[in-house]
N, C-alpha and C positions, 0 to 999 in steps of 0.2 A: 504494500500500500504506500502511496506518495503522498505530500502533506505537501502543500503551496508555501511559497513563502507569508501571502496574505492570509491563508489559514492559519498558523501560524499565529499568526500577530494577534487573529482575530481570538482563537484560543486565549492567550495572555490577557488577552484586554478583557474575557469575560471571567477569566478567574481573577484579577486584580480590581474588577468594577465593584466598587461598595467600599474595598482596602484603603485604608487611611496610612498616609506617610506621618512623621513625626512633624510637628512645627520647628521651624527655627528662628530664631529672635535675633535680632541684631541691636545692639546697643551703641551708637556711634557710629559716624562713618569714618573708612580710614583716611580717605583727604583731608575732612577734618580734623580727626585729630592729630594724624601724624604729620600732616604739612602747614595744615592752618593754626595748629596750637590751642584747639579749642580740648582740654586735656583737663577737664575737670570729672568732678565723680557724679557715675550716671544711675548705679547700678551697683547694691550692698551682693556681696558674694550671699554671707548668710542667707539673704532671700531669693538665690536663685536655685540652690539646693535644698529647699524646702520642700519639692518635687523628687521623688524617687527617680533613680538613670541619669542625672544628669550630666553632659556633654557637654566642652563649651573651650573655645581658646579667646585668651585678650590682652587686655595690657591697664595694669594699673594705672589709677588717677596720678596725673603730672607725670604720664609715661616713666611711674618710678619701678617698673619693672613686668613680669611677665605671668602669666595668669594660665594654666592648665587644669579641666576639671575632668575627673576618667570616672564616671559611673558613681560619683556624688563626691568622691576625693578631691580635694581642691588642694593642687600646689602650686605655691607662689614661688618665684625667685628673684630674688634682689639682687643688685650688686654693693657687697661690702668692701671694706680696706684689704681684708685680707681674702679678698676674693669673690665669691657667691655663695650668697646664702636662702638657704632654702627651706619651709614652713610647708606642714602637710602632713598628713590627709586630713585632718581637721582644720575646718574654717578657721579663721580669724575672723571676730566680731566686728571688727574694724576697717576690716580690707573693702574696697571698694576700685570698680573697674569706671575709665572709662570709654574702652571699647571693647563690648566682648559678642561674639557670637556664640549660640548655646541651644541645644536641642532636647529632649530629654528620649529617648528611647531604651523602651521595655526589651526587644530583642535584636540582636543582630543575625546576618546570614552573610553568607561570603566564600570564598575559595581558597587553597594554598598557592601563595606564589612560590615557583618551581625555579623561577630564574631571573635574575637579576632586573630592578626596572628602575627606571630614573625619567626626571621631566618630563618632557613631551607624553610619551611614553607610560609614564606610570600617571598621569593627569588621565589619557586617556583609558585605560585599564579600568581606573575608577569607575569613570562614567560608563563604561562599556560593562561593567559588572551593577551597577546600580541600572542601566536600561536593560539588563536580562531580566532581574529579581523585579522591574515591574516600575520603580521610584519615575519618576518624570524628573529628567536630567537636565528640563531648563530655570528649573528651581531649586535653590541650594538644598545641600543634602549634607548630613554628618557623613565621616567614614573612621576606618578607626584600621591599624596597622601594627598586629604584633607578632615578633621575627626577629631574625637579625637586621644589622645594615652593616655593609662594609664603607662606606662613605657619609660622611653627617657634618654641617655646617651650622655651626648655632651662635644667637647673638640673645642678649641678654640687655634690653634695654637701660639707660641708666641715668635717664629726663630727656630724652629723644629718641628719634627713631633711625638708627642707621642706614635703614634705607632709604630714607627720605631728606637725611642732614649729613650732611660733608662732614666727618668725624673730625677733618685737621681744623676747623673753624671752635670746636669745642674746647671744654678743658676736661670733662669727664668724658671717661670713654666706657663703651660697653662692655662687657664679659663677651668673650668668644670663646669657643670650642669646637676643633676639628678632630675628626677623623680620616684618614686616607691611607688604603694600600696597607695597612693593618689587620689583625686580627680581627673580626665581628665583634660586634657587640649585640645585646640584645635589649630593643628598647621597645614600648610602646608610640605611637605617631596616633595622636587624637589629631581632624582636622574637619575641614569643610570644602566641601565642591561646590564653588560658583559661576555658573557662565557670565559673561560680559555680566559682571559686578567688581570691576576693576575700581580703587576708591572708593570704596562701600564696605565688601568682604572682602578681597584681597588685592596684594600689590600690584601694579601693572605689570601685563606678560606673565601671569600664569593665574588658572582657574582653581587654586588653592592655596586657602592659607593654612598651615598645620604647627602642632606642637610638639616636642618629643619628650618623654618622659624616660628616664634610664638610671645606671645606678655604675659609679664608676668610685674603686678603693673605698665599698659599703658604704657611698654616700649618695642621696638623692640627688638627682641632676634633673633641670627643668628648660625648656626656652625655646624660643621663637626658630624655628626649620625656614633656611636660609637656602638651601639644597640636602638632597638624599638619596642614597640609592638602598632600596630592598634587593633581598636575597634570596633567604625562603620565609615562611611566615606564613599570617593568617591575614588577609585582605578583609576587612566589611564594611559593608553599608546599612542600614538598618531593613529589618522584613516588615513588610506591610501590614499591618493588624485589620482584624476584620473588625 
């Protein structure tokens, strides 16, 4: 028996019709905050984990550092004198974002990646696994990534945004951390798929903005995903709820 490709489709669309994808919230746009300076507090962490699942990547009020939330754990990281410091799985009362996007989902579904992926390439992956499992790929979507990476680029904000401000014009500088051509490591990657939301949800030229979560000489490590390559792992998006 042969199956059409618009059968097919037509299949999908009537076991996904009624299915609800998760909402996602955005708090801040990223032009605003990161270019125009509008960097004040939008959004009490405590009250967005109030919600069971919750998801979500940002950046502290007066961009004083970097905001990860993985299934209600919320970790901050700052940068200190004597480096980065890092706060979590428990909220702080205190802490307040002000740009965070944040979804909350009950389940996820997904794939192993088998072979290495990067940029283009793993943007498109995403979306290519979120339009199998049924999500509508022209509307932000969580996705969530845990595995190795043998390649990772992280910045750590520290009252600006490095991708947005000429570091040599400053006097503080951001926390970085590289990987390359190393050993793997294994991290979490919480993030968001957005199309054409370039200064909204994410920076210009790439349809994600993502966070990594990992743990390097037993200590929690957090921040903003600059570049990455996956290796093997667990790819997901969230599964539809009826």
């Amino acid at each position: 028996m042969h199956f059409s490709a618009t059968a097919f489709l037509v299949a999908i669309s009537a076991l996904t019709a009624g299915a609800s994808a998760p909402t996602v919230q955005q708090f801040g746009a990223m032009k605003a905050v990161m270019r125009d300076g509008q960097t004040e507090a939008r959004v009490a962490l405590k009250d967005v984990v109030t919600q069971p699942h919750t998801y979500a990547v940002g950046a502290l009020e007066g961009l004083g550092g970097e905001i990860a939330i993985i299934d209600g754990a919320v970790w901050i990281a700052r940068v200190a004198d004597d480096g980065l410091r890092v706060s979590g799985p428990e909220v702080v009362n205190t802490d307040q974002a002000t740009m965070l996007t944040l979804a909350h989902v009950e389940r996820w579904t997904g794939k192993e990646v088998q072979t290495p992926l990067a940029g283009a390439a793993l943007e498109s992956a995403i979306e290519h696994l979120a339009h199998e499992v049924g999500l509508d790929t022209t509307k932000p979507f969580p996705f969530i990534f845990e595995g190795e990476l043998n390649s990772l680029d992280i910045h750590v904000m520290n009252g600006y945004c490095p991708v947005a401000t000429d570091e040599s014009t400053q006097a503080k500088q951001p926390w970085r951390w590289s990987l390359e051509g190393e050993v793997p490591i294994k991290a979490t990657i919480v993030g968001f798929h957005a199309k054409d939301a370039a200064g909204v949800m994410t920076h210009h030229g790439t349809s994600i903005h993502a966070h990594a979560v990992w743990i390097v000489d037993g200590k929690m490590q957090t921040g903003h995903v600059e570049r990455f390559v996956v290796t093997t792992g667990a790819l997901r998006v969230p599964q539809l709820l009826e």
